[in-house]
Structures are given as structure tokens and as C-alpha cells.
C-alpha positions in Angstrom: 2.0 61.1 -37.1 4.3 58.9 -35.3 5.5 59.5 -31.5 8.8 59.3 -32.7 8.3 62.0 -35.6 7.3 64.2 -33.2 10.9 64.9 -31.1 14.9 64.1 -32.4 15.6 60.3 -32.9 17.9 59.0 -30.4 20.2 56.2 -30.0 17.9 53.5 -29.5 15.3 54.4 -31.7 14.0 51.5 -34.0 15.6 51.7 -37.8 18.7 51.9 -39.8 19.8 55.5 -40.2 22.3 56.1 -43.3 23.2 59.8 -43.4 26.4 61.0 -41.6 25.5 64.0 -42.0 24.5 66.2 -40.2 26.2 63.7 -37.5 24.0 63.2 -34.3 26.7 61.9 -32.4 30.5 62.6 -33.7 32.2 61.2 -30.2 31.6 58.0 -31.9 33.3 58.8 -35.2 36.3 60.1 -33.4 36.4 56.7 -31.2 36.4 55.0 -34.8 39.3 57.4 -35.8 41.6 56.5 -32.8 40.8 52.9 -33.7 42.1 53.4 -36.8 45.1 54.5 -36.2 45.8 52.2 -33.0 46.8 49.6 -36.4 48.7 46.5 -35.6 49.6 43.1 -37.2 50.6 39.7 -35.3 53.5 39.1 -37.4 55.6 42.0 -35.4 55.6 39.3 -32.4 58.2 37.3 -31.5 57.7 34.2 -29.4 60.6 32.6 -30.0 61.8 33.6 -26.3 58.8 32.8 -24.9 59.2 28.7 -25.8 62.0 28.6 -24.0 60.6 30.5 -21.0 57.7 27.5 -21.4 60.5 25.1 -21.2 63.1 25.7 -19.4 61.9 28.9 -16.8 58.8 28.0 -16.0 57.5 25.8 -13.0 54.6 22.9 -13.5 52.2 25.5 -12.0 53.1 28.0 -14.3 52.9 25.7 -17.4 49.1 24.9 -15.8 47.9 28.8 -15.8 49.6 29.4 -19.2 47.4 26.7 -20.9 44.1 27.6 -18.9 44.9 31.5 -20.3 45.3 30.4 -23.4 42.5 28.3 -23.9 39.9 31.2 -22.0 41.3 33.5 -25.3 40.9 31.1 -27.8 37.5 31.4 -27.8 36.8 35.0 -25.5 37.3 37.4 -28.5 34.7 34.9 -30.5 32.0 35.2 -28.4 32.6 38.8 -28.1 32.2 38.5 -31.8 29.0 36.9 -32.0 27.7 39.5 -29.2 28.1 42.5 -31.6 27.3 41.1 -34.9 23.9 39.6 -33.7 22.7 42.0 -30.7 24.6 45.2 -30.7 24.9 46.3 -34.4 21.0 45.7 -35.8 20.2 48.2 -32.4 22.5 51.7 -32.4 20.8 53.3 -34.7 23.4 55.7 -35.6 26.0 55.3 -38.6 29.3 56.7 -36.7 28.3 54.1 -34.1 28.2 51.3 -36.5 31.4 52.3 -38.1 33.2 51.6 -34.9 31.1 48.4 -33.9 32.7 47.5 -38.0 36.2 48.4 -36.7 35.8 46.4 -33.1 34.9 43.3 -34.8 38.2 43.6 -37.0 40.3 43.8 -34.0 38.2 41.0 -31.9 39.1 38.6 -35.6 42.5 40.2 -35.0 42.9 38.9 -31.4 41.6 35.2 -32.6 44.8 35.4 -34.9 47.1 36.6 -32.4 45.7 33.8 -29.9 45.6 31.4 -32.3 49.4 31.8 -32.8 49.8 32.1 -29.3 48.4 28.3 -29.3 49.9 27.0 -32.4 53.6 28.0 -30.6 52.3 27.0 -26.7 50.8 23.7 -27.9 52.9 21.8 -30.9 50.8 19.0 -30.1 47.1 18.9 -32.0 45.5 17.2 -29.6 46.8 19.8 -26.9 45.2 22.9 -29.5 42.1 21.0 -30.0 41.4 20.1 -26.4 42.2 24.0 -25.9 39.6 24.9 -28.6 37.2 22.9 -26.8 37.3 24.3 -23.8 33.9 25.9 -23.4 32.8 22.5 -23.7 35.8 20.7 -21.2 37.2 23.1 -18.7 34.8 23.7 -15.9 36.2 26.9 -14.8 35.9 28.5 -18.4 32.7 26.7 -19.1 31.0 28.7 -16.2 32.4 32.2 -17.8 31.1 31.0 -21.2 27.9 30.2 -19.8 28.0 33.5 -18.1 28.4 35.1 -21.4 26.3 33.3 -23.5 23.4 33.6 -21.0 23.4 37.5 -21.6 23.8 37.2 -25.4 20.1 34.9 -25.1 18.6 38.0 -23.3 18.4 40.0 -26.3 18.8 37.1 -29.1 15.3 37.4 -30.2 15.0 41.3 -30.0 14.5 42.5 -33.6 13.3 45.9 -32.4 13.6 48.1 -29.5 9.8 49.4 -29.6 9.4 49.2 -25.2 11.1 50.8 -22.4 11.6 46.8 -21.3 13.6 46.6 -24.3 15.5 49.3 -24.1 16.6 48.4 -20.7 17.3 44.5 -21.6 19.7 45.9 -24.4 21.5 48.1 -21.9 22.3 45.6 -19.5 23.7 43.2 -22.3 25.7 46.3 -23.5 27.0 47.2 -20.0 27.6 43.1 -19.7 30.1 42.7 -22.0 31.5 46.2 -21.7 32.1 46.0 -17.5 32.0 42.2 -16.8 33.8 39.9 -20.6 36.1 42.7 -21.7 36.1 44.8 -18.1 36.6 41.8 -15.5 37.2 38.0 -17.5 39.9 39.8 -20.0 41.2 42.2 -17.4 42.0 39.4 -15.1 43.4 37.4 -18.2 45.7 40.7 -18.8 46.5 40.7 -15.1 48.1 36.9 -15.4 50.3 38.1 -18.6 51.6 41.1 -17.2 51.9 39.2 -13.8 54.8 37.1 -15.9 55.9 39.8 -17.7 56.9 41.2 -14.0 58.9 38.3 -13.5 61.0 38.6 -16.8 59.0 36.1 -18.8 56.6 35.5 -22.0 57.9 38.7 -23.7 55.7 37.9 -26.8 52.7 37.0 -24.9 53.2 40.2 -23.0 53.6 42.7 -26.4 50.9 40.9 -28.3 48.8 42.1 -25.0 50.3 45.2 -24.8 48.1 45.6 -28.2 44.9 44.0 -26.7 45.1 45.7 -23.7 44.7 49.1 -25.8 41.9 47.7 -28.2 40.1 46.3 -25.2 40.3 50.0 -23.0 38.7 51.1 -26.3 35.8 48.8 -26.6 35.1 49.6 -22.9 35.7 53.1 -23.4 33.0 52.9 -26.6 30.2 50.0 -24.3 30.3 52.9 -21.4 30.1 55.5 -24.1 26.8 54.3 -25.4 25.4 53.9 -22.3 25.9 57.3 -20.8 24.5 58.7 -24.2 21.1 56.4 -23.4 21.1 57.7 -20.2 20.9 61.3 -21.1 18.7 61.1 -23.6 16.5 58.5 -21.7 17.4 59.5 -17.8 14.0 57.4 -16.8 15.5 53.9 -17.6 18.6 53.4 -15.4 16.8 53.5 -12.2 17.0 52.2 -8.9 15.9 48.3 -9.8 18.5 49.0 -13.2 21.3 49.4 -10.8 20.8 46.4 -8.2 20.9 44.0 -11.4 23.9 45.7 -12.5 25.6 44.8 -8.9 24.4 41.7 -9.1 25.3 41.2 -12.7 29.4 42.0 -11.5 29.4 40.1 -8.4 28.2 37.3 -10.6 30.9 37.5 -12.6 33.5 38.1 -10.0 32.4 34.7 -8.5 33.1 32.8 -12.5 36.2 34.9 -12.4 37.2 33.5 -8.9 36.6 30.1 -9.5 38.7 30.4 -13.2 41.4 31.7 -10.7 41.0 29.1 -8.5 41.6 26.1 -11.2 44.4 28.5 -12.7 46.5 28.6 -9.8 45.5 25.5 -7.9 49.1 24.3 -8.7 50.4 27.2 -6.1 51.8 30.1 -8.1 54.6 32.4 -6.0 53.9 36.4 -6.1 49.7 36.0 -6.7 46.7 34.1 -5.1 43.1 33.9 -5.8 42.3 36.3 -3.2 44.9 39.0 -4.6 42.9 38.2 -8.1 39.3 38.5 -6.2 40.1 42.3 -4.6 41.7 43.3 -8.2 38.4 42.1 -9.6 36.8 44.1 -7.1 38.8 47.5 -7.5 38.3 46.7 -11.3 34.4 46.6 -10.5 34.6 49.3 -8.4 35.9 51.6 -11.5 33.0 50.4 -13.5 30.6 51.3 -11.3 31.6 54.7 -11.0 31.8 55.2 -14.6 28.5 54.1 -14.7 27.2 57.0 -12.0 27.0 54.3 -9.1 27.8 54.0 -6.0 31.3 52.2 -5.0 30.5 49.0 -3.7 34.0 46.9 -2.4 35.9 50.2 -1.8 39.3 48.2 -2.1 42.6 48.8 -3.8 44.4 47.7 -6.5 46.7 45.0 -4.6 49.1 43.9 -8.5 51.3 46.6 -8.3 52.3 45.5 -11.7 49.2 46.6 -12.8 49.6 50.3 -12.1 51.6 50.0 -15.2 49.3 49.8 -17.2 47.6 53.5 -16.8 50.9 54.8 -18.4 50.8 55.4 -22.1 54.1 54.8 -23.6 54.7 51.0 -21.7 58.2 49.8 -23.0 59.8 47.0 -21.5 63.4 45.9 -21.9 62.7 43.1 -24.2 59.9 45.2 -26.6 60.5 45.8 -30.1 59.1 48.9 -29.8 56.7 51.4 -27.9 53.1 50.2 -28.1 51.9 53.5 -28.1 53.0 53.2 -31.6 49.6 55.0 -33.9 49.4 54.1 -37.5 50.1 57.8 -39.6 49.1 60.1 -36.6 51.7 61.9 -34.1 50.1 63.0 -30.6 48.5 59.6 -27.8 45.5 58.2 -26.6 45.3 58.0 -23.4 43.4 55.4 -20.8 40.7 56.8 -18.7 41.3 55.0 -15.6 44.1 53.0 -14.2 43.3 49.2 -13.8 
């Protein structure tokens, strides 16, 4: 008889399990559930406004961060993509879990279409979209993130099973990788720019397309941290003390690719934000994740985007919405965010 026969399965355990009932872990289901009804469609966005912010509002400078943003999204949510289709699905082996990974990767190829008209509108020229499309390959600054990214995705590309404790611990780090440093610190900062010109009266579509994002995004964090604290409880023995330095190093590392993204986004001089405003958010943002993860604070620094603080507040409406995006498909009551950003 099997080890594994022997005690209750647990998250990580090798195999496909089927039966959702009885349901080992119904957290999960209800995460799926709130998805659901956190339904949206690009077509409710406008941004007819936002041309003629482009045009006619908008300093050279500003023009230069809006096209570095929206060639980091063009391809962001993809590789996010990839990540959960080829590491992260085959591995929870728990159905409820996999019925939300199957309703994250719907709203990641729902953010490619929303960023995709964000470029089609931003860009009119094809060459312009292309060059943006390319810009894992062209862009220094977002070639280093992508690199960043796709260097965790190798980690685990060739893991087929979890059978070690080696295992289970390379598969936690990619899972607290993309959940804490692509969708905690690169699309938090890219959030950070948006609502930075949303502050100043500008880029209302951008802005309520992100409104949307935002609240998927909180989600997918909410659901990467989730699985790790479950591993951790059932497995207390592999976050340990060497765990936890790679996970410090893991965030400074990206802090420095988000730095020097910040540093060719704003090198045109950008009134009301700087690159070392955008290093202590990414701090305070780190900082958040490592307390959710049961660490130890390691920048201790606050939040200096006051515009930011918005975003902990669940009905966000701005003068120039089309309505709340608290807005939940068939369902009265809110979700709400577990930390402010």
C-alpha cells in the first residue's frame, strides 16, 4: 500500500482528482463563484474621450509612458496565460481549484481583448501596434520583466509530477511568483500609472477598463496566496527558513525590473510621480505580500500615491464612469479587497 493511501490527499498530491464531492477544499469553489459573477465585457468602454486626451491634453512625456503601458499589457496577461495552462493546472490536484484556474484564464483572454483595443485606438498606425506587440523582443525595460517572468515559468516547465519535497517547493515559488511579483508588483505598478492619470482628469476609458482588471487581478492574488497558505498547513515543513530568503530575494528582484521599466517610462519627466515614488510603492506593495505570506516586513515604508488609497474602497465611481464597477453579474451583496494597495 501506497504512502499516500495511507493519510487524506492534499493539494499537491500527484493525480487528477474528478469528484466534487465530498469537496476537500470549498474556499476555492466560492473564489470561482465570486468570479463569476464579477462578469464584464470590453464593449461597455468608451475611449472615445481618451483620443483626445492623447492628442490634445497630454504632454510628449506622457504620450511616452502611455505607449510603454500599453505595450507591457499587450503581452502581460499572455504570459500569465501560458503560466497556468502549462505549470499551474496539471499540479492542484483538486477540481474546485481547477474550476477557478478555468475561470482565471477566461478573464486573462478577456484582458488581451481589452488591451488589444486599448492599442488598436492608442496606435492607428500598424507599424506602431506591431512594434508594441514586439515588445518583449524590442523594449529593454519590458524585455527584462519578460525575462523575469519567463525564467520562473522554465523552473517548473518540465515538472510532470510533484513526487519530492524539492518539487513541491519549486512549484510554490513559481505559484507565489506570479501571484506576489507579475500580477502583485509589474501589474500593480502598471495600475498605479492609469489611476495616476485618472487623478489628473485623463484616459477615462483606460481608467474603467482597469477599474475591471484591477478587481480580477485582487482575485487572482487573492486565489495564488490562497493556495499557498493551504500547502503550508497541510505541509508546514516546506516553507522554511531558506524558502523565505528566496522569496525576498525573488521580490527585490523584481522591484529592481520594475524600477528600471519606471525609469524608461518616465525618463521624459512626468509632473506629480518619479521613479523613486514608484520604487517605495513597490516596496509597500511587497511589504503587503510578505505579510500575507507569514513573513516578516522587510522595507517598512508607506504607500507614498495617495491616489492609490482609492483603490481599497469597493464601490470606486468617478465622475466620468458609466457606472459603479462594483457592478456583480445576477448577485446583490460586494466583494471586498483584502488589503489596500
Amino acid at each position: 500500500m501506497s504512502t499516500l493511501s495511507l493519510r487524506e490527499p492534499m493539494l499537491l498530491d500527484p493525480g487528477f482528482e474528478l469528484t466534487l464531492r465530498p469537496m476537500r477544499y470549498p474556499h476555492f469553489y466560492e473564489m470561482y463563484r465570486n468570479a463569476i459573477r464579477n462578469t464584464w465585457t470590453v464593449d461597455e468602454i468608451n475611449f472615445q474621450i481618451d483620443i483626445s486626451d492623447l492628442h490634445d491634453k497630454m504632454t510628449p512625456a506622457d504620450r511616452h509612458l502611455v505607449h510603454r503601458l500599453v505595450a507591457f499589457f499587450a503581452t502581460g496577461d499572455s504570459i500569465v496565460s501560458n503560466n497556468l495552462v502549462l505549470n499551474l493546472y496539471q499540479h492542484l490536484n483538486a477540481p474546485e481549484a481547477r474550476m477557478y484556474l478555468s475561470r482565471q484564464l477566461y478573464e486573462e483572454a478577456l484582458h488581451v481583448q481589452f488591451y488589444l483595443t486599448v492599442l488598436d485606438n492608442y496606435l492607428p498606425d500598424p507599424e506602431e501596434r506591431t512594434r508594441a506587440f514586439a515588445a518583449v523582443e524590442n523594449i529593454p525595460s519590458i524585455k527584462r520583466k519578460a525575462e523575469f517572468c519567463f525564467k520562473w515559468i522554465d523552473s517548473i516547465q518540465d515538472l510532470r509530477r510533484i513526487e519530492t519535497r524539492a518539487e513541491r517547493r519549486q512549484f510554490l515559488l513559481n505559484q507565489i511568483c506570479f501571484g506576489a511579483c507579475i500580477e502583485g508588483l509589474f501589474f500593480f505598478a502598471a495600475f498605479a500609472y492609469v489611476y495616476y492619470f485618472r487623478s489628473r482628469g485623463l484616459l477615462p476609458g483606460l481608467a474603467s477598463g482597469t477599474n475591471w482588471v484591477f478587481r480580477d487581478e485582487s482575485c487572482h492574488m487573492d486565489f495564488a496566496f490562497e493556495t499557498v497558505r493551504t500547502v503550508r498547513e497541510e505541509e508546514p515543513d516546506l516553507f522554511d527558513d531558506e524558502m523565505e530568503h528566496q522569496v525576498y530575494d525573488m521580490l527585490a528582484e523584481a522591484i529592481e525590473c520594475e524600477v528600471h521599466f519606471a525609469e524608461d517610462v518616465l525618463s521624459g519627466g512626468v509632473a506629480g510621480i518619479s521613479t523613486r515614488d514608484m520604487r517605495q510603492y513597490l516596496q509597500h506593495c511587497a511589504d503587503n505580500h510578505f505579510t500575507r505570506l507569514g513573513m516578516e516586513r522587510k522595507y517598512k515604508v508607506a504607500n507614498p500615491l495617495p491616489f492609490m488609497e482609492l483603490q481599497d474602497v469597493q464601490e470606486l465611481t468617478n465622475f466620468f464612469e458609466r457606472r459603479v464597477s462594483a457592478y456583480q453579474v445576477g448577485v446583490q451583496g460586494e466583494v471586498a479587497f483584502d488589503a489596500a494597495f
